[in-house]
C-alpha positions in Angstrom: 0.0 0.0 0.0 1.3 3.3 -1.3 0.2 5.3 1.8 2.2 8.5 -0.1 0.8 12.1 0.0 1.3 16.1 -1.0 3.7 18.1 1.3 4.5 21.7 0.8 7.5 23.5 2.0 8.7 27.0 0.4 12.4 28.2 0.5 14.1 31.2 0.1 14.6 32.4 -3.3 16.2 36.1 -3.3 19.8 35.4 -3.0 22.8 34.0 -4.7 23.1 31.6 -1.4 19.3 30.8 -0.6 19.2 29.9 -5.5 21.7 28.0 -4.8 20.7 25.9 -1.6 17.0 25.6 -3.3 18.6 24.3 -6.5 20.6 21.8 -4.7 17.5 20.6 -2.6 15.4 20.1 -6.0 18.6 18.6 -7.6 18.8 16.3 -4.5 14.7 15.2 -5.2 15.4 14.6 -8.4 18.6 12.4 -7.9 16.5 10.6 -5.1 13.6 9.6 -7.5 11.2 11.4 -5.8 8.1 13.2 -7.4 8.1 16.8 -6.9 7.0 20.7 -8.5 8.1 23.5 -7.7 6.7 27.4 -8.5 7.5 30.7 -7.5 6.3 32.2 -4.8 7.1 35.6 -4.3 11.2 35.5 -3.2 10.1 32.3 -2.2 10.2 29.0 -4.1 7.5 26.2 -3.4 7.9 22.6 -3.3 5.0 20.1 -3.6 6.7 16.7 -2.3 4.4 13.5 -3.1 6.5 11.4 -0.4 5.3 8.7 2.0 6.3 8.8 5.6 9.3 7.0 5.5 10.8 9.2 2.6 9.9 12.6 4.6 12.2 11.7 7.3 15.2 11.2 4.7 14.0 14.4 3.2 13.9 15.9 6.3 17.9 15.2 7.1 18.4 16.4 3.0 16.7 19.7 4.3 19.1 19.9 7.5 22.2 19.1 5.5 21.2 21.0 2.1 19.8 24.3 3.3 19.2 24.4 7.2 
């Protein structure tokens, strides 16, 4: 059972740095396989993550090592 489902998170956007961590992130999703979009938001950029539980805690430590 796929028990997958939407999560949203939006990251900086405005800077040299923040491009460049939310780049790596979305490189980082896309290496990993896992479905996402993204869309501005503002100096923001939006992720929809279609994740299940079990991939949102690895994504969670990609978040603390990529951008955090």
């Amino acid at each position: 059972m796929n028990n997958a489902k939407w999560y949203f998170i939006e990251l900086p956007y405005f800077s040299d740095i923040t491009k460049n961590d939310a780049d790596r992130f979305k490189q980082w999703l896309h290496n990993n396989n896992i479905k996402f979009e993204t869309s501005g938001a503002g100096s923001y950029l939006h992720f929809e993550i279609y994740a299940t539980l079990d991939q949102v805690k690895i994504i969670d430590k990609a978040l603390d090592e990529i951008v955090w």
